[in-house]
N, C-alpha and C positions, 0 to 999 in steps of 0.2 A: 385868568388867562391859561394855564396848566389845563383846563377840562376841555375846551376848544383842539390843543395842541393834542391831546390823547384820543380827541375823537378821530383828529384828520389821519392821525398815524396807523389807527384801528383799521382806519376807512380805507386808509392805501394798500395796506398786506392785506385787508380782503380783493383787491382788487389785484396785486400779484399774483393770492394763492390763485382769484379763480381762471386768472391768466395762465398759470402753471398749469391748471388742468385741461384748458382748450387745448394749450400744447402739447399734451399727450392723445388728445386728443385731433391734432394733427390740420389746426385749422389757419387758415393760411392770418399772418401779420395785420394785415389791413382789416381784417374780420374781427381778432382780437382787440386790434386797438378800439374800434371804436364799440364795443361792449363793454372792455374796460377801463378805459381810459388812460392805458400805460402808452410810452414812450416807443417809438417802435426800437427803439438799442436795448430796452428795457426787454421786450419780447427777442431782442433778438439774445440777449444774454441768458434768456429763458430755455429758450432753443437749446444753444451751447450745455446748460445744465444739465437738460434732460437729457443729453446727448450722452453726455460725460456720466450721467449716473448708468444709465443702460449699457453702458461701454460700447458705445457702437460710435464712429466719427463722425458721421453726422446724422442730424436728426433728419424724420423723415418730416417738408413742410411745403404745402402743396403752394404753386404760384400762378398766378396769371387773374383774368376775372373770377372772383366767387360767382356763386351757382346762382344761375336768374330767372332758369323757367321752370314755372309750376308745372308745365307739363307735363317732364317728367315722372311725377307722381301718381299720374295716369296709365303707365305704361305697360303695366301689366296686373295680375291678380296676386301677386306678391305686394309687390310696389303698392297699391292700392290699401291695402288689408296691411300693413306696415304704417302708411301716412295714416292710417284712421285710428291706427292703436295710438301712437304716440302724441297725434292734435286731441285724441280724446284723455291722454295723462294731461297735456296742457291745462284743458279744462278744467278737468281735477284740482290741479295745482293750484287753478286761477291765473293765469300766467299771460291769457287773451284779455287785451285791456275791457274796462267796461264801457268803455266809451271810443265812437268812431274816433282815429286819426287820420289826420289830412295826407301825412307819408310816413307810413308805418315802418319800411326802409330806415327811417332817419330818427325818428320818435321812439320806435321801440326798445331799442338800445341802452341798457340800464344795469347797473352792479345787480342790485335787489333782482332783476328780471333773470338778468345772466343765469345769476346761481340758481333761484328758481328752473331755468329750462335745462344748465348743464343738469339737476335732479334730476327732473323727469327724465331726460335721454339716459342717465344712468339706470334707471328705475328700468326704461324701456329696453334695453339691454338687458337686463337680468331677466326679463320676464321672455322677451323673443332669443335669447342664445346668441346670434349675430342678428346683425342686420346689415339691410346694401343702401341702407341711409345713414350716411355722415352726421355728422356734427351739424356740419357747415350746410348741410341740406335742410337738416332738422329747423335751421334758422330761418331757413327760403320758405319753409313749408310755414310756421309759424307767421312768418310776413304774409305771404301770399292769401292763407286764410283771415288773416284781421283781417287787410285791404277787401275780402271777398270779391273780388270781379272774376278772376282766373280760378281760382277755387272757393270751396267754401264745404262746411262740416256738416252732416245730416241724418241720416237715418235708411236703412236700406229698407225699400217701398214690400218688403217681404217679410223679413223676420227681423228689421227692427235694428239691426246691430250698427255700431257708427261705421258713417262710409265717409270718404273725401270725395265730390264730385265735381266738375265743372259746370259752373248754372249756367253758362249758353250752350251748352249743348243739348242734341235731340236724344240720346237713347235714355234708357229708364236707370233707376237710381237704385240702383241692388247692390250688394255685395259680390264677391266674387266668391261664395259657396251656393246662393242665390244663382248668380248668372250661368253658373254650368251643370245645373238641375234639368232635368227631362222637364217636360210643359206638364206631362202628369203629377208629377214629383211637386212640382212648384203651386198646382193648383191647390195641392194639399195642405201647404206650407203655412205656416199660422202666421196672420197678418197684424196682429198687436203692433203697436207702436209702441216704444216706450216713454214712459210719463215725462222723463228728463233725460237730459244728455248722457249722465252717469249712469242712471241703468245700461244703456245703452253701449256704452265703452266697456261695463263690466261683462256683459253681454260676449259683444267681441272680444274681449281679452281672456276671459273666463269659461 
């Protein structure tokens, strides 16, 4: 009985710490709980800690609905070239299930996963300086592309590098160094695809 008892205990401060770091992370209660499975007085005592360590009185913790539309990640040629770095460390990581879900919302939600994607967004952060993608966006974006109807991961129809695009939509599937090329400039532009996804994200990141 003692080996069961030392797993659940292992298994629970992983799930604190990685609660601890959404909370620096600044991601609202509801979002935490259900990644990791804490208590929400448990998150909220987490709050108060981080609070009290930074000496500030209270922590900063956003409220209301979490973020819902993939839209946004269309929004501009930042925005864009940002969600394609970071779904392309997913990939990396393996962090996109290998099998369809029915509500990826609800399903994807997992300790093992968490820490997996708080990684990569960390990794993602070190490599872009800032970004004006959240945590809690990083998670939408994630959802949004398992489910693929609103978005989905690809290749840009020019030079190859990973894009996020919308597949109902009509315009063409470039990048945004691609899309603000002269028509001369682009005719030149080497049209390789690349063999696998990862080229393709080292491509853009690199």
């Amino acid at each position: 009985m003692p080996v069961p008892k030392r797993r659940d205990h292992t298994e629970k401060m992983q799930r604190i710490t990685l609660a601890s770091r959404m909370v620096a992370h600044e991601v609202r209660l509801s979002t935490i709980r259900r990644w990791c499975g804490v208590s929400d007085n448990r998150v909220r005592e987490l709050y108060r800690s981080w609070a009290h360590e930074k000496g500030i009185r209270y922590a900063v913790r956003h409220r209301g609905p979490t973020p819902r539309q993939p839209a946004l990640f269309l929004r501009s040629a930042q925005v864009r070239s940002e969600a394609a770095a970071f779904a392309g460390l997913c990939c990396l990581f393996e962090i996109f299930p290998k099998r369809p879900l029915a509500n990826p919302r609800r399903e994807l939600p997992s300790l093992q996963r968490g820490e997996q994607l708080l990684l990569a967004y960390e990794m993602f952060l070190s490599l872009v300086g800032s970004s004006v993608i959240s945590l809690e966006q990083a998670m939408l974006l994630l959802t949004a592309v398992t489910q693929g109807t609103q978005l989905r991961l690809g290749h840009c129809v020019h030079c190859g590098a990973a894009i996020v695009f919308d597949p109902g939509a009509a315009q063409r599937r470039c990048c945004g160094r691609c899309d603000h090329k002269a028509p001369a400039e682009e005719d030149l532009a080497p049209r390789r695809v690349p063999q696998d996804l990862q080229e393709a994200v080292q491509h853009s990141l690199f």
